[in-house]
C-alpha positions as a Markdown table, in Angstrom:
| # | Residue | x | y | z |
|---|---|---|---|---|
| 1 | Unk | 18.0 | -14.6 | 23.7 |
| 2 | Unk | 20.3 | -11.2 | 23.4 |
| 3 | Unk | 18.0 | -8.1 | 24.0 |
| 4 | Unk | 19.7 | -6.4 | 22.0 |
| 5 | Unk | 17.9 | -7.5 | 19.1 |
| 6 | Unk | 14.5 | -6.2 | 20.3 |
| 7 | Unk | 16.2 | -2.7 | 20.9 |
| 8 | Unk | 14.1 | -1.6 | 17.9 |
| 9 | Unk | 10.7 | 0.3 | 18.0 |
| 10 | Unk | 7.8 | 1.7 | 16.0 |
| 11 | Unk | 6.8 | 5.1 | 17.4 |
| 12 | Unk | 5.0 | 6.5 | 14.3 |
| 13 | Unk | 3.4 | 5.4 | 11.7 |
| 14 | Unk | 1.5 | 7.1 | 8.6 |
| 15 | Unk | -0.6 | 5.5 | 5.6 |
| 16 | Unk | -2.5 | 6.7 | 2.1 |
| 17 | Unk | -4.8 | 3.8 | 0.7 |
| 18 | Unk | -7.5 | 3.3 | -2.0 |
| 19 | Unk | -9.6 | 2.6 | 1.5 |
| 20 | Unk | -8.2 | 4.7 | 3.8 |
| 21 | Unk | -6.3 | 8.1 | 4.0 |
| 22 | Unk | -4.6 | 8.4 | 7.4 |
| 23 | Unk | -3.8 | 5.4 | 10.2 |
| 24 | Unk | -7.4 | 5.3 | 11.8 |
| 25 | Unk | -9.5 | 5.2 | 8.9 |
| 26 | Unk | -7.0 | 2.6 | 7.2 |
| 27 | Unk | -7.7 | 0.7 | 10.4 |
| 28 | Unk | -11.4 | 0.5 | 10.3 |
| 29 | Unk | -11.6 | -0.3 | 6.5 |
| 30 | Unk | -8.9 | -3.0 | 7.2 |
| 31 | Unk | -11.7 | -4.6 | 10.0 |
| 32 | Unk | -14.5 | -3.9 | 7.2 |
| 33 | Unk | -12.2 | -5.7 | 4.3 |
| 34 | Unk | -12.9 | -2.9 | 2.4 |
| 35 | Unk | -11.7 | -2.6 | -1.3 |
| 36 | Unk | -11.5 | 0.0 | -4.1 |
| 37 | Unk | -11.2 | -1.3 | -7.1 |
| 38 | Unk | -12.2 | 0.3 | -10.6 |
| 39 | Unk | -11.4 | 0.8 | -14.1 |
| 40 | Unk | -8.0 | 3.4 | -14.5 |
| 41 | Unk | -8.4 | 5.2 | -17.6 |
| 42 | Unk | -5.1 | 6.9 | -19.3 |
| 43 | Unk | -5.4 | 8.9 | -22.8 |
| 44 | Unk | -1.9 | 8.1 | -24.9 |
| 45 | Unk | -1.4 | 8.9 | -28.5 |
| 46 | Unk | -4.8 | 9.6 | -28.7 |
| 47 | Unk | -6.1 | 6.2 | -27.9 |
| 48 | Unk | -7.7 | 5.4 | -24.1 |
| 49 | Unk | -5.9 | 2.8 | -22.3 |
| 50 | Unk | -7.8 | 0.7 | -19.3 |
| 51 | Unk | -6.4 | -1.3 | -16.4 |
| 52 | Unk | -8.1 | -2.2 | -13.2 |
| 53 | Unk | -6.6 | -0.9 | -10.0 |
| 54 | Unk | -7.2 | 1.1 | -6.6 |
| 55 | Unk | -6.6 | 4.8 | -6.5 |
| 56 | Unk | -7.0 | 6.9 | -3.7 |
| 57 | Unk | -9.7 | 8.3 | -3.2 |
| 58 | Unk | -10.4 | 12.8 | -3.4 |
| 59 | Unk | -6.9 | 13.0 | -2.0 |
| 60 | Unk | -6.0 | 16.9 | -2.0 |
| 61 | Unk | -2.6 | 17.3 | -0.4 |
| 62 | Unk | -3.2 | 20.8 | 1.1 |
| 63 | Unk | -6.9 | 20.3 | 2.4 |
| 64 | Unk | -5.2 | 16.9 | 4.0 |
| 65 | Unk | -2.1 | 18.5 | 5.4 |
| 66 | Unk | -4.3 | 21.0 | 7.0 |
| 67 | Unk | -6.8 | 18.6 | 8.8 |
| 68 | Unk | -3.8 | 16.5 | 10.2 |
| 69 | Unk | -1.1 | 19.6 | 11.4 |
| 70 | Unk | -2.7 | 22.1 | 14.1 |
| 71 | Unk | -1.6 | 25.7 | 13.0 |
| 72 | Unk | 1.7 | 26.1 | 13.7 |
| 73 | Unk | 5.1 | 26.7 | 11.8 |
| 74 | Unk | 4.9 | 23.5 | 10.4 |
| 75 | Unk | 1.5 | 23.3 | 8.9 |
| 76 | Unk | 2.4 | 26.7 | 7.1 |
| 77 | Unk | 5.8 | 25.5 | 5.4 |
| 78 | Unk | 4.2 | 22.2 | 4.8 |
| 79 | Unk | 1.1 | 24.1 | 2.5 |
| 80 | Unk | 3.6 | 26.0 | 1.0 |
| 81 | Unk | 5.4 | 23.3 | -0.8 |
| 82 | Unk | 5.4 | 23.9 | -4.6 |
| 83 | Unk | 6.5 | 21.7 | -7.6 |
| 84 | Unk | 4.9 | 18.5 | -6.2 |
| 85 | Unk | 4.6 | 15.6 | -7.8 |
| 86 | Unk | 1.5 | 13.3 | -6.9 |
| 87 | Unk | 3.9 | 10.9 | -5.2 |
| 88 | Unk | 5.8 | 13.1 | -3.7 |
| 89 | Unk | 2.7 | 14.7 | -2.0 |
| 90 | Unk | 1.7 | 11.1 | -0.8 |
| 91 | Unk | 5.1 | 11.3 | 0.7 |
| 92 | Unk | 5.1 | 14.3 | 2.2 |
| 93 | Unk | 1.9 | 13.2 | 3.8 |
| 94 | Unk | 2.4 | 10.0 | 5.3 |
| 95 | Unk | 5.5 | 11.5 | 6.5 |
| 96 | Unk | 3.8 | 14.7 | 8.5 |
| 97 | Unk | 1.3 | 12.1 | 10.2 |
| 98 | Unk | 4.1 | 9.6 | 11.3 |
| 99 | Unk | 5.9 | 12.0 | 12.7 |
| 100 | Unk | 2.9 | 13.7 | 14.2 |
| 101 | Unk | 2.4 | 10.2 | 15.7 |
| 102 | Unk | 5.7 | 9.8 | 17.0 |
| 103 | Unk | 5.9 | 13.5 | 18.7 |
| 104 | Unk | 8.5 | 14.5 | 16.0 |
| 105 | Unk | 6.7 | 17.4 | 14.4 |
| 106 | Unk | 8.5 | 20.1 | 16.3 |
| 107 | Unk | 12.0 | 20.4 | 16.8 |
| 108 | Unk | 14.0 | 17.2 | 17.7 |
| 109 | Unk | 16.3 | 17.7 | 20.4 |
| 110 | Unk | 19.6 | 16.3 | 18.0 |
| 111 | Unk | 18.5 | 17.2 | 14.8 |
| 112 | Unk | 22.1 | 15.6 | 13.6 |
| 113 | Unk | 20.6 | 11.6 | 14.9 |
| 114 | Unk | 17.8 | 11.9 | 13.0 |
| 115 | Unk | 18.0 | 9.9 | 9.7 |
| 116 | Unk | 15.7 | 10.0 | 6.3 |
| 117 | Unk | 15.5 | 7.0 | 3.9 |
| 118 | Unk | 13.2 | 6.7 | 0.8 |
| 119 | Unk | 11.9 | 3.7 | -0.4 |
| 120 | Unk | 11.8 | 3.5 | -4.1 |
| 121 | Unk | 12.9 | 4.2 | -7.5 |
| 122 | Unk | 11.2 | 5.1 | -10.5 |
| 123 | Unk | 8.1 | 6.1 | -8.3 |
| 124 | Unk | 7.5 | 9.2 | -10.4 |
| 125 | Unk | 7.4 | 7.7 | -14.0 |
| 126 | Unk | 3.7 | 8.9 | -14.6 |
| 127 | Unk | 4.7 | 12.3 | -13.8 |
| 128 | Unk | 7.9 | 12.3 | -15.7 |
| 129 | Unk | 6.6 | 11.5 | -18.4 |
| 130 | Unk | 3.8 | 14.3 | -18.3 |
| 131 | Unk | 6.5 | 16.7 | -18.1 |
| 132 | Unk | 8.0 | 15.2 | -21.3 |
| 133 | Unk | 5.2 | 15.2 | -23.0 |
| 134 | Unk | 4.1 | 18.8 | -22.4 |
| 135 | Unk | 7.7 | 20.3 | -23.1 |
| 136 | Unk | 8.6 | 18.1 | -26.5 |
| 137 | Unk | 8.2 | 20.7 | -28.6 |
| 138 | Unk | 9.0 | 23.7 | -26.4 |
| 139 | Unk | 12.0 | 22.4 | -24.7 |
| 140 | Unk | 13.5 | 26.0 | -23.9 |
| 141 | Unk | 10.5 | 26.4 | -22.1 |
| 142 | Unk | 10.5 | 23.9 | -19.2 |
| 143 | Unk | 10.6 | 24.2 | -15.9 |
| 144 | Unk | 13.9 | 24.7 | -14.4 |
| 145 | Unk | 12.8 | 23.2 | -11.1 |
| 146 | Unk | 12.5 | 19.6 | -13.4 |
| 147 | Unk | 16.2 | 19.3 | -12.9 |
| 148 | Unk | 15.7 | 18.1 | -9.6 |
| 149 | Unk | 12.3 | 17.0 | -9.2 |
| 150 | Unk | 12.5 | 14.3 | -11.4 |
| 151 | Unk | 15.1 | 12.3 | -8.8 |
| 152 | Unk | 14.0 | 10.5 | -5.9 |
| 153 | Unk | 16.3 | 12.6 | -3.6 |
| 154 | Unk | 13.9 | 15.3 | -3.9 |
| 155 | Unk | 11.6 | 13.1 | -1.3 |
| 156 | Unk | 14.9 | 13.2 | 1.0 |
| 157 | Unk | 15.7 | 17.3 | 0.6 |
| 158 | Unk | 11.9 | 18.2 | 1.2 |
| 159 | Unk | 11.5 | 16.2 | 4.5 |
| 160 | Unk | 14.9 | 17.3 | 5.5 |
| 161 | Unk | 14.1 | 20.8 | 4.8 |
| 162 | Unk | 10.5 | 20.7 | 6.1 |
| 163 | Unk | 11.2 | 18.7 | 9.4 |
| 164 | Unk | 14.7 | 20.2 | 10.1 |
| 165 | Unk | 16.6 | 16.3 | 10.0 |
| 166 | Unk | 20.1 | 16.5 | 9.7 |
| 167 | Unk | 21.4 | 13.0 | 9.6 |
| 168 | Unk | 22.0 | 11.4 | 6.7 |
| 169 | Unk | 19.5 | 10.3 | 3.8 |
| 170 | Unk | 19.2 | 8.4 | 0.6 |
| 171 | Unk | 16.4 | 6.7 | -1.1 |
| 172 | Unk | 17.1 | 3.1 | -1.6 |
| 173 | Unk | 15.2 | 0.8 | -4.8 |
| 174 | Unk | 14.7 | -3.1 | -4.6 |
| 175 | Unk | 11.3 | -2.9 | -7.2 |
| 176 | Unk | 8.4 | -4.5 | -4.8 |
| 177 | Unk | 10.7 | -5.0 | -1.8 |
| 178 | Unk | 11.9 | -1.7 | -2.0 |
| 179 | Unk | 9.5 | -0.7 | 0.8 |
| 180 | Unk | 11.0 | -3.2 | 3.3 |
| 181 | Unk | 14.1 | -2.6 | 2.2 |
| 182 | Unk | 13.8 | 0.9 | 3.3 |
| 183 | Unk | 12.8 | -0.3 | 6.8 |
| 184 | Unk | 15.5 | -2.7 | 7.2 |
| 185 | Unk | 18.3 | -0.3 | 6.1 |
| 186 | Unk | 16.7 | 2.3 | 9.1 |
| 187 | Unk | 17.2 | -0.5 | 11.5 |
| 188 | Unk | 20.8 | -0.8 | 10.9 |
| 189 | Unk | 20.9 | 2.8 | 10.9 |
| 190 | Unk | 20.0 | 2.8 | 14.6 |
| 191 | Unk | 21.5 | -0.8 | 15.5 |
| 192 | Unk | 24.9 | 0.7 | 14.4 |
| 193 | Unk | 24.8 | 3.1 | 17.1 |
| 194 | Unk | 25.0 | 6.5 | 14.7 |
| 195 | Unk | 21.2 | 7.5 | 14.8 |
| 196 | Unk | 18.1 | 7.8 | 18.0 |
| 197 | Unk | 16.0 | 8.1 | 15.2 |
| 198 | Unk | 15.2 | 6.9 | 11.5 |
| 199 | Unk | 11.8 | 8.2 | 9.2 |
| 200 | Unk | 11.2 | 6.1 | 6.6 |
| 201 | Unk | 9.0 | 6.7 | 3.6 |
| 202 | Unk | 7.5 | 4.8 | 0.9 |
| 203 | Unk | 5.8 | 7.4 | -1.3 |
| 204 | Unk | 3.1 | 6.0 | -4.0 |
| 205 | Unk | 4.9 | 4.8 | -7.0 |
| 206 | Unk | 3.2 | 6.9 | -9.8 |
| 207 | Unk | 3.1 | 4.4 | -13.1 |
| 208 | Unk | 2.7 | 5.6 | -16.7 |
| 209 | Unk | 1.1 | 4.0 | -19.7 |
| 210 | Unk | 4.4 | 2.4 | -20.5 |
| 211 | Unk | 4.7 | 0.8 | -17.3 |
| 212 | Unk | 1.3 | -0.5 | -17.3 |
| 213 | Unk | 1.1 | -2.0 | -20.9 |
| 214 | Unk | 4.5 | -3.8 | -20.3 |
| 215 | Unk | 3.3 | -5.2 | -16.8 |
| 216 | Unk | 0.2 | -6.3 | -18.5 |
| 217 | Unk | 2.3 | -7.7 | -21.5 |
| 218 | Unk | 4.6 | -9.5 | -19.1 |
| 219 | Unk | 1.7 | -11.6 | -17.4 |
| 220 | Unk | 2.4 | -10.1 | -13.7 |
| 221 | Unk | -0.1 | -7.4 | -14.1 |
| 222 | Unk | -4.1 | -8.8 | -14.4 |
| 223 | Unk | -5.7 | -7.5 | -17.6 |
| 224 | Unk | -9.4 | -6.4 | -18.1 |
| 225 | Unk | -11.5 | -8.5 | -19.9 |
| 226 | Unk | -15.0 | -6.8 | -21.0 |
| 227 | Unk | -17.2 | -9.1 | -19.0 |
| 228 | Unk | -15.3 | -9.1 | -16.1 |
| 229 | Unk | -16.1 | -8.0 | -12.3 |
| 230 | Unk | -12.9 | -5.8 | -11.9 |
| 231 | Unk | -13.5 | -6.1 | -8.4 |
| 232 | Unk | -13.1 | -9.2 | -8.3 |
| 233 | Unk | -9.9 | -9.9 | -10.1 |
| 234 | Unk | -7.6 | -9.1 | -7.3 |
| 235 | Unk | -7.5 | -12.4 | -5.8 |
| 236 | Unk | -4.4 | -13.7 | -4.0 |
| 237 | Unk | -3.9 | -17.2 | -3.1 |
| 238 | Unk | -7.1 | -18.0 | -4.9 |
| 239 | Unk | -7.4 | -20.2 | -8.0 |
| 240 | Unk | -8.7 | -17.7 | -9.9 |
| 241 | Unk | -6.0 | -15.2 | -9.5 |
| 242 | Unk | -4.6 | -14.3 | -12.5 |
| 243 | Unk | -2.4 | -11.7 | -11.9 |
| 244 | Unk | -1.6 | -8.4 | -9.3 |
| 245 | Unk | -4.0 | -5.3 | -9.4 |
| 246 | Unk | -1.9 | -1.9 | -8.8 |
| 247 | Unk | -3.1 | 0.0 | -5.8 |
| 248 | Unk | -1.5 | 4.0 | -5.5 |
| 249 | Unk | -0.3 | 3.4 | -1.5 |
| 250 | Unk | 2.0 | 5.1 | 0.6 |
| 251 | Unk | 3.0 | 4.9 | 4.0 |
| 252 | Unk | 6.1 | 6.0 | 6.6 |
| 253 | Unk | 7.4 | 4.5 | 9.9 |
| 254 | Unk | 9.3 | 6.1 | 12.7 |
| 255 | Unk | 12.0 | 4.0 | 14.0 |
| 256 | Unk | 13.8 | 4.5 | 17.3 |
| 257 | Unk | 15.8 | 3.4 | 19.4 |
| 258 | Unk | 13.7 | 1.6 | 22.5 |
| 259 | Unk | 16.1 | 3.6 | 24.7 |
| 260 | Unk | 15.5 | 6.7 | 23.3 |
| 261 | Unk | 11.8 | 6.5 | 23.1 |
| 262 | Unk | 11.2 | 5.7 | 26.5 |
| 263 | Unk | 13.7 | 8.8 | 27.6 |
| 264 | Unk | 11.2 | 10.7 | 25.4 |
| 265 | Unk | 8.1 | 8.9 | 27.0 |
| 266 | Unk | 6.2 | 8.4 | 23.4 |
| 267 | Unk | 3.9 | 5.1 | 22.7 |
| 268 | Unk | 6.0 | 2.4 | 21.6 |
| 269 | Unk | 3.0 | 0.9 | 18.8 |
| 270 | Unk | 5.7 | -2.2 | 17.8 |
| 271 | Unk | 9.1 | -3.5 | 17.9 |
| 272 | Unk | 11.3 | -4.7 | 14.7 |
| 273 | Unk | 12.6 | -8.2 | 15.9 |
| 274 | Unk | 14.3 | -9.4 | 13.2 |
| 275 | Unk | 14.7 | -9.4 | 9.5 |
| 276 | Unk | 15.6 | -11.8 | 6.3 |
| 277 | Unk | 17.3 | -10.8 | 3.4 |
| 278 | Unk | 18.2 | -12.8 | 0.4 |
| 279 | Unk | 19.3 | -12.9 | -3.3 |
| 280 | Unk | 17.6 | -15.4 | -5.8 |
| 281 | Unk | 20.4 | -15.1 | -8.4 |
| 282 | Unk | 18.2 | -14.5 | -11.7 |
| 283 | Unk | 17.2 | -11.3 | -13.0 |
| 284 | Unk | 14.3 | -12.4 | -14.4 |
| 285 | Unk | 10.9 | -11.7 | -12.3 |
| 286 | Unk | 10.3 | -15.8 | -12.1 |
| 287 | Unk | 10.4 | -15.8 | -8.2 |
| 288 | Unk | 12.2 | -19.3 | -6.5 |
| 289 | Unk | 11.6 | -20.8 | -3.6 |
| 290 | Unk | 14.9 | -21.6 | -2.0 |
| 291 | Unk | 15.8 | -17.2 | -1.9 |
| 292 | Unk | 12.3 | -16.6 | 0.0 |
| 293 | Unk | 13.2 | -19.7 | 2.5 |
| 294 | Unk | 16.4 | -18.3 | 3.1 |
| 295 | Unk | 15.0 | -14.5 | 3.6 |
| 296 | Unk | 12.4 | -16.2 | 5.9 |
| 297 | Unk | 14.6 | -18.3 | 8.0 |
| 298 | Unk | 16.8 | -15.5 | 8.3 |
| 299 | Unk | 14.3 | -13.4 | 10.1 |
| 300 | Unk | 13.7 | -16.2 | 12.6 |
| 301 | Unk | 17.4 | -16.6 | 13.3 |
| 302 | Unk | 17.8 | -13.0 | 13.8 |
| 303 | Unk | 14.4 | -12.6 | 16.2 |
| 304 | Unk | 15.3 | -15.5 | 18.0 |
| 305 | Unk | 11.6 | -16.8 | 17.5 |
| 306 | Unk | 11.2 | -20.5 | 16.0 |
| 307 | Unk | 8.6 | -21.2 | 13.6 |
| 308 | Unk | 5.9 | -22.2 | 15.5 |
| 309 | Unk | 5.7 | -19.0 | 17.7 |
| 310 | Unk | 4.3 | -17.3 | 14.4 |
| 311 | Unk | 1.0 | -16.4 | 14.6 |
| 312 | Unk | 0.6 | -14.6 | 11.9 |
| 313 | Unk | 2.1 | -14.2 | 8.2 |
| 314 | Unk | 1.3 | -10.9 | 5.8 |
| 315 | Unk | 2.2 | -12.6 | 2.6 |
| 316 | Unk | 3.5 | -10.8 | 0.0 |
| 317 | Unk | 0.4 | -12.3 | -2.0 |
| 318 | Unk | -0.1 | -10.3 | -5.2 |
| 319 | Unk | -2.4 | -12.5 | -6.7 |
| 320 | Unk | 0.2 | -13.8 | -9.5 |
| 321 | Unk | -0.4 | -17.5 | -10.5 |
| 322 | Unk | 2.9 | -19.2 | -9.8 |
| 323 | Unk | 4.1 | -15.8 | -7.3 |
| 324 | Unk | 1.8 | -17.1 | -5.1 |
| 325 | Unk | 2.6 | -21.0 | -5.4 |
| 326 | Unk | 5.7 | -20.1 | -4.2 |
| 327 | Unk | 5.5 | -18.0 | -1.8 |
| 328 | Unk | 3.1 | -20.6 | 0.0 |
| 329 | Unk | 5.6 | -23.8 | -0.4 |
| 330 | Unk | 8.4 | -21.2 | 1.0 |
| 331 | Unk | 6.5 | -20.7 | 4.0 |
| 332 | Unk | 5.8 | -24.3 | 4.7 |
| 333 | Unk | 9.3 | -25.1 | 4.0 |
| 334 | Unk | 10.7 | -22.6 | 6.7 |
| 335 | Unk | 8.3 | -24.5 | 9.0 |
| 336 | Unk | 5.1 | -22.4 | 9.2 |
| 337 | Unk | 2.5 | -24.9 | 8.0 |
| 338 | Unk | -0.8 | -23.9 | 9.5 |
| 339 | Unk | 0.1 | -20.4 | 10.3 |
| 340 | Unk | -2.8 | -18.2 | 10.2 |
| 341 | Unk | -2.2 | -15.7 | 6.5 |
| 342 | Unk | -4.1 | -12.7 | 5.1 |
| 343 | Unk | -2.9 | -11.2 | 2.2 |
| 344 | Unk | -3.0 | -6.8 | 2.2 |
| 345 | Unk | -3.0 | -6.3 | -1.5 |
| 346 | Unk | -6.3 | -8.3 | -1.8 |
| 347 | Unk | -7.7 | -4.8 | 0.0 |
| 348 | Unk | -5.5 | -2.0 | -1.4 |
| 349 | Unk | -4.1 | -3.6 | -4.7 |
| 350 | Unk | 0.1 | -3.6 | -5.0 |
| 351 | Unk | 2.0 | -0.6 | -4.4 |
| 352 | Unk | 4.8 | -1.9 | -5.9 |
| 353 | Unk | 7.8 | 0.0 | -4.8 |
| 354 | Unk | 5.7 | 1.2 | -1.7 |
| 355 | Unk | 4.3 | -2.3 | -1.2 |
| 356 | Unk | 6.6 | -3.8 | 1.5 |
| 357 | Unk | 6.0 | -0.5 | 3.9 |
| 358 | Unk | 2.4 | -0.2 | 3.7 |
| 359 | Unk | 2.4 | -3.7 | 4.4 |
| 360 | Unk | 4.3 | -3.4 | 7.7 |
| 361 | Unk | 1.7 | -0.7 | 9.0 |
| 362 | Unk | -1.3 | -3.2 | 8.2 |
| 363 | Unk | 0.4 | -5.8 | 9.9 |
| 364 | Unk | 1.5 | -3.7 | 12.8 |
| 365 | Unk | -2.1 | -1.9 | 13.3 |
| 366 | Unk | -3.4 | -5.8 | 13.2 |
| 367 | Unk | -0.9 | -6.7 | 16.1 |
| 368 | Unk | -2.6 | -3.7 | 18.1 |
| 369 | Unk | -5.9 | -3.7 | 17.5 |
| 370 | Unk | -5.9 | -7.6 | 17.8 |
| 371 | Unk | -8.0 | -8.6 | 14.3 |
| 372 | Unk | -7.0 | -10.2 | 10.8 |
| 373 | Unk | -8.2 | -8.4 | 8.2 |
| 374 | Unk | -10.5 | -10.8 | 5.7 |
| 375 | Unk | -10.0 | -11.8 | 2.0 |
| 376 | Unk | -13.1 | -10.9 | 0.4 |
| 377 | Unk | -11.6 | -13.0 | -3.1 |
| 378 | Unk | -10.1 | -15.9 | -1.8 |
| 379 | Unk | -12.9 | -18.6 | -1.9 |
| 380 | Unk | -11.1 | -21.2 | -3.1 |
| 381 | Unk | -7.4 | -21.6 | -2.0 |
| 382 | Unk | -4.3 | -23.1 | -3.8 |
| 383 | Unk | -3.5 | -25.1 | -0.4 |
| 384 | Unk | -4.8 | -25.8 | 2.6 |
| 385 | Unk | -1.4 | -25.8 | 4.3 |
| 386 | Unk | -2.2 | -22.6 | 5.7 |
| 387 | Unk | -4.6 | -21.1 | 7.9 |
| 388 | Unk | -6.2 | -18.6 | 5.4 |
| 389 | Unk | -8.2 | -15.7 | 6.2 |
| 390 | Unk | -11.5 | -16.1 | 4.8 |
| 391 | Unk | -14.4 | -13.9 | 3.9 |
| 392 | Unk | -14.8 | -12.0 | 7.5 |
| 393 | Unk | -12.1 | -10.4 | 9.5 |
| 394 | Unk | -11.1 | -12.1 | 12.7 |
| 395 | Unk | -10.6 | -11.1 | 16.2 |
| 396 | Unk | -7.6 | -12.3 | 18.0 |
| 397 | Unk | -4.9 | -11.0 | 20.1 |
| 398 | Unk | -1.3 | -11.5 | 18.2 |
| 399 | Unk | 2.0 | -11.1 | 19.6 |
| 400 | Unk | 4.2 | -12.1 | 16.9 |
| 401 | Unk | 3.6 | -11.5 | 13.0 |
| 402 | Unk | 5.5 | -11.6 | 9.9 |
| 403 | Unk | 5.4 | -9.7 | 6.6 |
| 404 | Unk | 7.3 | -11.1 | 3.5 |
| 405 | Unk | 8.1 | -8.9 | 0.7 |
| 406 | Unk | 9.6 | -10.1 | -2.6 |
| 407 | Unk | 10.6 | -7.9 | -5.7 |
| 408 | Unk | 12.0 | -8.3 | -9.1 |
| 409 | Unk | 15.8 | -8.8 | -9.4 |
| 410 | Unk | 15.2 | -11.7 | -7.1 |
| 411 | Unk | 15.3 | -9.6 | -4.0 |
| 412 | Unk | 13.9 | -11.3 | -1.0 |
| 413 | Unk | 12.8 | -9.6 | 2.3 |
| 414 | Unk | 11.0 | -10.8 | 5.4 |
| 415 | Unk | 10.3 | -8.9 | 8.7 |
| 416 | Unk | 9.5 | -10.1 | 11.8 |
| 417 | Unk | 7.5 | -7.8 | 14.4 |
| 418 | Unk | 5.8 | -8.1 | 17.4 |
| 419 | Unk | 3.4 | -6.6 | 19.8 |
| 420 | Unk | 4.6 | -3.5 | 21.5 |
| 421 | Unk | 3.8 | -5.0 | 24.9 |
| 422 | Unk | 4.9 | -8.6 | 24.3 |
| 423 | Unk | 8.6 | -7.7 | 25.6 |
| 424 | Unk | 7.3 | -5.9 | 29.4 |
| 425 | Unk | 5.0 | -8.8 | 29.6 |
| 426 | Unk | 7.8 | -11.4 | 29.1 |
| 427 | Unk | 10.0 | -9.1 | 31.2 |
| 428 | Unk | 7.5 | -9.6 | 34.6 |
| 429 | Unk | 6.7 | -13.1 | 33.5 |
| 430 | Unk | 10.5 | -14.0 | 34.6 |
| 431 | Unk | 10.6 | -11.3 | 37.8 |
C-alpha cells in the first residue's frame, strides 16, 4: 500500500446540532441517541406554515463565541462581526472551535498555505428572503452591505479576514453532498502539494418557506400529519420512513498535512484514507444504484482497504423510502454485507448542504471514542443484510469507517476514514 495516501489528517474539528452545540456535548448526546425533533412554524402571506424538523437549540452567536475563545485579539474581532446571517454565524462558529481544536487560532506560521473552502450553496435562502421581504416596498432603503452578504463568499472573506488565511478560497455546492464535497476538494488541496493546511466549513443551510413547501411537494421532505408523533417520523432504514426530517447543522474540519502536524506537535483525531466520487447521469433527485457503487468502490480503491476491513458505515440514510433502498443494495453490492450501519440524521435531522460534513465529525468522534451511536426509530428494518444499530448505542473500538453522502444532481460521495492511531500501530506491528 503507498503511504502516501494516508498523508491526510484531522486536527480540528467543530459541530452545531439540534442536540449538541460544540464537539463534547455533540459527543455525549451522540452516546445518549439523543434527538430534537419538533414542530417549525413559519408565518407567509399571512398563513402559518408547519414542518417537523430539529433546530438548534438557544444558540446565541456572541454568548457562544465568548464561552469557546479565551480573551484575546481574536475573541474581540470575532464579537464584533456585524451583518450576520444565522448560517453564517453557525459558520463562523464551528469554524473558531475547529481551529481552537487544531491550535490554529493565533497566527499561523505561513499564513499563504493555509486554504478556506465552503461547503454549500443556497445556504442562506431563509434569510434572503427576509431581506426581500422587508425591503419590497422601500427598495432605496436597503442595506448596502446586502450586496455581498447574500453570496456564499461572504463565509470565505470573514474567516479569511477573522483568522488572517491567505491561501486560496471558494465555496463549492453539490446539494446534500455538498458537505463532502467540500472535504474532498481540501484533501486535494493538500495532496497537490500547494497547501500545509485546509479549514473547511459547512455552515447550516438556512431554508425558507419556499424551499420547504416544494421539498414537501416533491415527496423527499416528511410532511406532518395531525395525529402524528413528529418525533417519530424521522426514521431511516425503517419501514415506516416516509421521508427526511431537516435538521439546522453545521460543522468544520481542519485538514493537514500528517507531516506538518506532527512538525507542529497537535493531536492527529483522524486520517482521510480515501475517497469516491461519482456522477449518476440524471438530473432528477431519483438516486441509482450503479453511481453510489461506483463512489463507494472508488473510496476502497483509493484507501487501499477491501470491503471486508470496514467496520463501520455512516449511511447517508435520510429516511426517504426508495433513497434508502438504494443506498442499502449499493452497499451490499460494493461488498459490505453485514457491516455494522447507524444512520446520523435519525439524531440531528438532514442538513442538507451541511449534511455530508457534520456527518464526517460523528463518524470520526465514534472512531475515537469507540461507540455507535443508536437509532432510536429503526425498529423494523428494510433488510437484514446489514448489521443495523438498534435502539442502544454500542461500545466498540473501530479502526476503519465509512461515511456515504449522496445529493441531487446525481452526485455521489463516499469517504473512507480511520482511527488516528491505526497507522503507528500498523507501523510497529511490521518493526
Amino acid at each position: 500500500m503507498n503511504d502516501s495516501i494516508h498523508q491526510i489528517v484531522i486536527t480540528g474539528m467543530g459541530v452545531l446540532s439540534p442536540i449538541g452545540t460544540g464537539i463534547a456535548p455533540f459527543t455525549q448526546a451522540l452516546k445518549r441517541g439523543d434527538t430534537n425533533f419538533s414542530t417549525i412554524e413559519i408565518a407567509h402571506s399571512n398563513q402559518q406554515f408547519d414542518f417537523p424538523g430539529a433546530m438548534l437549540p438557544d444558540f446565541e452567536y456572541k454568548k457562544e463565541v465568548e464561552k469557546l475563545l479565551p480573551d484575546g485579539a481574536l475573541r474581540k474581532k470575532a464579537v464584533r462581526l456585524r451583518h450576520l446571517s444565522t448560517a453564517t454565524t453557525h459558520g463562523v462558529y464551528v469554524a473558531l472551535e475547529a481551529c481552537q481544536a487544531a491550535g490554529l487560532d493565533g497566527a499561523v506560521a505561513n499564513a499563504d498555505r493555509v486554504a478556506l473552502i465552503c461547503g454549500g450553496s443556497n445556504f442562506q435562502q431563509g434569510q434572503l428572503i427576509k431581506t426581500q421581504q422587508r425591503y419590497q416596498q422601500q427598495l432605496n432603503f436597503i442595506n448596502p452591505t446586502y450586496g455581498f452578504t447574500f453570496l456564499e463568499t461572504d463565509m470565505i472573506g470573514l474567516l479569511s479576514e477573522l483568522l488572517d488565511f491567505h491561501g486560496e478560497g471558494y465555496s463549492i455546492g453539490a446539494a446534500s453532498a455538498s458537505g463532502a464535497m467540500a472535504l474532498i476538494s481540501g484533501y486535494r488541496l493538500i495532496a497537490s502539494g500547494d497547501y500545509d493546511v485546509v479549514l473547511v466549513v459547512a455552515p447550516s443551510m438556512e431554508l425558507s418557506v419556499y424551499e420547504y413547501q416544494a421539498l414537501t411537494a416533491l415527496g423527499a421532505m416528511v410532511s406532518i400529519a395531525s395525529d402524528s408523533d413528529i418525533s417519530g417520523l424521522c426514521a431511516p432504514f425503517d419501514r415506516s420512513h416516509r421521508g427526511f426530517m431537516y435538521g439546522q447543522n453545521a460543522a468544520a474540519l481542519v485538514l493537514e498535512s500528517e507531516n506538518h502536524a506532527r512538525k507542529r506537535g497537535t493531536t492527529i483525531k483522524g486520517r482521510i484514507a480515501g475517497y469516491g466520487t461519482a456522477l449518476d447521469g440524471n438530473r432528477n433527485p431519483n438516486p441509482n444504484v450503479n453511481g453510489e457503487v461506483r463512489a463507494i468502490q472508488k473510496a476502497l480503491e483509493m484507501s487501499g482497504f477491501p470491503a471486508t476491513t470496514i467496520e463501520y458505515i455512516n449511511t447517508h440514510g435520510t429516511g426517504a423510502v426508495l433513497g434508502d433502498e438504494v443506498e442499502a443494495e449499493a452497499i451490499v453490492k460494493a461488498g459490505m454485507a453485514g457491516t455494522k450501519a447507524n444512520a446520523t440524521k435519525a439524531l440531528i435531522g438532514h442538513g442538507i448542504t451541511s449534511a455530508g460534513l457534520v456527518e464526517a465529525v460523528a463518524c470520526l468522534v465514534q472512531l475515537q471514542e469507540g461507540f455507535l451511536h443508536p437509532n432510536p426509530h429503526l425498529q423494523d428494518p428494510i433488510t437484514p443484510a446489514l448489521d443495523w444499530i438498534g435502539m442502544e448505542a454500542i461500545e466498540i473500538p473501530i479502526l476503519r469507517a465509512m461515511s456515504n453522502s449522496f445529493g441531487f444532481g446525481g452526485i455521489n460521495t463516499s469517504v473512507a476514514f480511520e482511527k488516528a492511531e491505526y497507522q503507528d500501530y500498523a507501523r510497529d506491528s511490521m518493526t
